[in-house]
C-alpha positions as CSV (number, residue, x, y, z in Angstrom):
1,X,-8.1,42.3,20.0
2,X,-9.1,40.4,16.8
3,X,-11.5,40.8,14.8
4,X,-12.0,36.9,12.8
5,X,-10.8,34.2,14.7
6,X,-10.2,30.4,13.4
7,X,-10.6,27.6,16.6
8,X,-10.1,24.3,14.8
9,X,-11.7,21.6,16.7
10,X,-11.2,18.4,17.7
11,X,-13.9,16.4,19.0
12,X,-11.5,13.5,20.7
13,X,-11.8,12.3,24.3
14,X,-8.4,13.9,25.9
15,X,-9.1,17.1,23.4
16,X,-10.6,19.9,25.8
17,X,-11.7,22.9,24.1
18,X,-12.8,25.0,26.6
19,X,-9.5,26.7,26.9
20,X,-9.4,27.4,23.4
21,X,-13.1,28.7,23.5
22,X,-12.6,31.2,26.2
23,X,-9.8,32.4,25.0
24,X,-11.3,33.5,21.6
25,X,-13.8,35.2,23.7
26,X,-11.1,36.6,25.8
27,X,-9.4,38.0,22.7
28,X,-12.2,39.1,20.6
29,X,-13.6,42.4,19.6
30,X,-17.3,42.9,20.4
31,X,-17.7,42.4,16.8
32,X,-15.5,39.4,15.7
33,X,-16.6,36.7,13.5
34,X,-15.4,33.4,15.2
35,X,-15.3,29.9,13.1
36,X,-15.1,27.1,15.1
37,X,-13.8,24.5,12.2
38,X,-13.5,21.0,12.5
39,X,-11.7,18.4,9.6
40,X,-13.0,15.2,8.7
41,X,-10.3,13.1,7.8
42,X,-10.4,11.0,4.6
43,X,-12.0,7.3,5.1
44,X,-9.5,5.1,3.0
45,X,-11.6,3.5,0.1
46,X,-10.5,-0.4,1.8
47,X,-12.4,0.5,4.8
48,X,-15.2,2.8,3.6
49,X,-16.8,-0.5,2.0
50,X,-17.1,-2.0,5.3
51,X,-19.4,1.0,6.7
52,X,-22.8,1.3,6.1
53,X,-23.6,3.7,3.6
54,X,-25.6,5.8,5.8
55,X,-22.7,6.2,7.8
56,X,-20.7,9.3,6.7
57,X,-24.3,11.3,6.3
58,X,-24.9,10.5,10.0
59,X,-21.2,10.8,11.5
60,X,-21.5,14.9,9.3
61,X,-24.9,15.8,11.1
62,X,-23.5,15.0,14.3
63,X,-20.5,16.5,13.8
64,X,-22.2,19.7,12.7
65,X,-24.6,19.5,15.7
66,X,-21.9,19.5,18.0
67,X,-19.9,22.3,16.7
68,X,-23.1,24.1,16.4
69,X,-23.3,23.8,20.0
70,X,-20.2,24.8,20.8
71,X,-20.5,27.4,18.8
72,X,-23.5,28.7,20.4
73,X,-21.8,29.3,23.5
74,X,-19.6,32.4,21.9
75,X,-21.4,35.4,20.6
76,X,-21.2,35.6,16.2
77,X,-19.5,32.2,16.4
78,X,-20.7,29.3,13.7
79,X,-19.0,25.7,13.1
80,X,-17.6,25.1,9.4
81,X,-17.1,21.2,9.2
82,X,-15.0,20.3,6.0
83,X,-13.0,17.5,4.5
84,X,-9.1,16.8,4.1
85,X,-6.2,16.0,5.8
86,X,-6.4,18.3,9.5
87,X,-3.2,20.6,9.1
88,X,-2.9,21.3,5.5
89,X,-7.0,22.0,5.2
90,X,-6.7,24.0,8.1
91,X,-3.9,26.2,6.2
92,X,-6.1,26.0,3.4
93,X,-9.3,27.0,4.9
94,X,-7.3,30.2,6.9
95,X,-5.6,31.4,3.4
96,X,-9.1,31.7,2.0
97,X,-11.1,33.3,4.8
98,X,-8.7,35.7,6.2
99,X,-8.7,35.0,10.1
100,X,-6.4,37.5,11.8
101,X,-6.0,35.1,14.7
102,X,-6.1,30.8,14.9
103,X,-6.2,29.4,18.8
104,X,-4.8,25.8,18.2
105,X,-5.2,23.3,20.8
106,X,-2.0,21.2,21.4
107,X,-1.1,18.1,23.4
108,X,2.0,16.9,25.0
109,X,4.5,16.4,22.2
110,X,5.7,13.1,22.0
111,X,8.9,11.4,19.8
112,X,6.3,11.0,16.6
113,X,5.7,14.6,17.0
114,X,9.1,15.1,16.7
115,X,9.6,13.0,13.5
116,X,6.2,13.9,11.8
117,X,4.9,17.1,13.0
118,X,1.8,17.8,14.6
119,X,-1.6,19.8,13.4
120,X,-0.5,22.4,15.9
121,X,3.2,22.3,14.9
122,X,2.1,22.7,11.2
123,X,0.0,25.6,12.0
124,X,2.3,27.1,14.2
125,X,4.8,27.2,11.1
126,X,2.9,27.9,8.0
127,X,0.0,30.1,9.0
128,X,-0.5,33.4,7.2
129,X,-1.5,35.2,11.1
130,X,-1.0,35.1,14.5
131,X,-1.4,31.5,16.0
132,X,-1.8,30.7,19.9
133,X,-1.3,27.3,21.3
134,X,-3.4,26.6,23.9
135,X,-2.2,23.3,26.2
């Protein structure tokens, strides 16, 4: 059982969390903190100008409101939303706060997986705790 879990989160269209999300429950103590974190990857400064300026406020709030509502569905869970490249942030954020547990979601790996690594396969290898891979 653990006692501060890390789910990272991805909200794309073939990403399901659920699995991820019950297993935190699965595999926490009654009293476990559980961070549902989600990165927001770096807009380059070419295409940023082409948004409306509005834009990144907006896209943050609805970020924030989904992974509040996700998070609402575990008990002492909250969503953390930050900024940064999605592997190395998610390192970052877990050598910082201390989880004793990070549930990764993974896809299928395919050849650019092999040649650049994945978020998963990065976690997997660098993180300072226990990591499970949920596919």
């Amino acid at each position: 059982m653990y006692h501060n879990i890390l789910v990272p989160i991805a909200f794309e269209a073939e990403r399901d969390v659920s699995g991820s999300l019950k297993l935190a429950r699965l595999l926490a103590t009654s009293d476990a903190r559980i961070t549902l974190l989600h990165v927001v990857e770096h807009i380059p400064a070419y295409a940023i100008s082409y948004l409306p300026p509005e834009y990144m406020i907006e896209m943050r709030k609805g970020l924030q409101a989904e992974l509040d509502a996700k998070a609402a569905e575990l008990p002492n869970a909250k969503g953390v939303l930050i900024e940064g490249h999605a592997g190395r942030s998610i390192l970052d954020w877990a050598e910082v706060n201390k989880p004793d547990l990070i549930i990764v979601a993974s896809h299928r790996p395919g050849m650019q997986d092999l040649l650049l690594g994945s978020t998963a396969a990065k976690i997997v290898r660098h993180a300072p705790c226990a990591v499970h891979v949920v596919r």
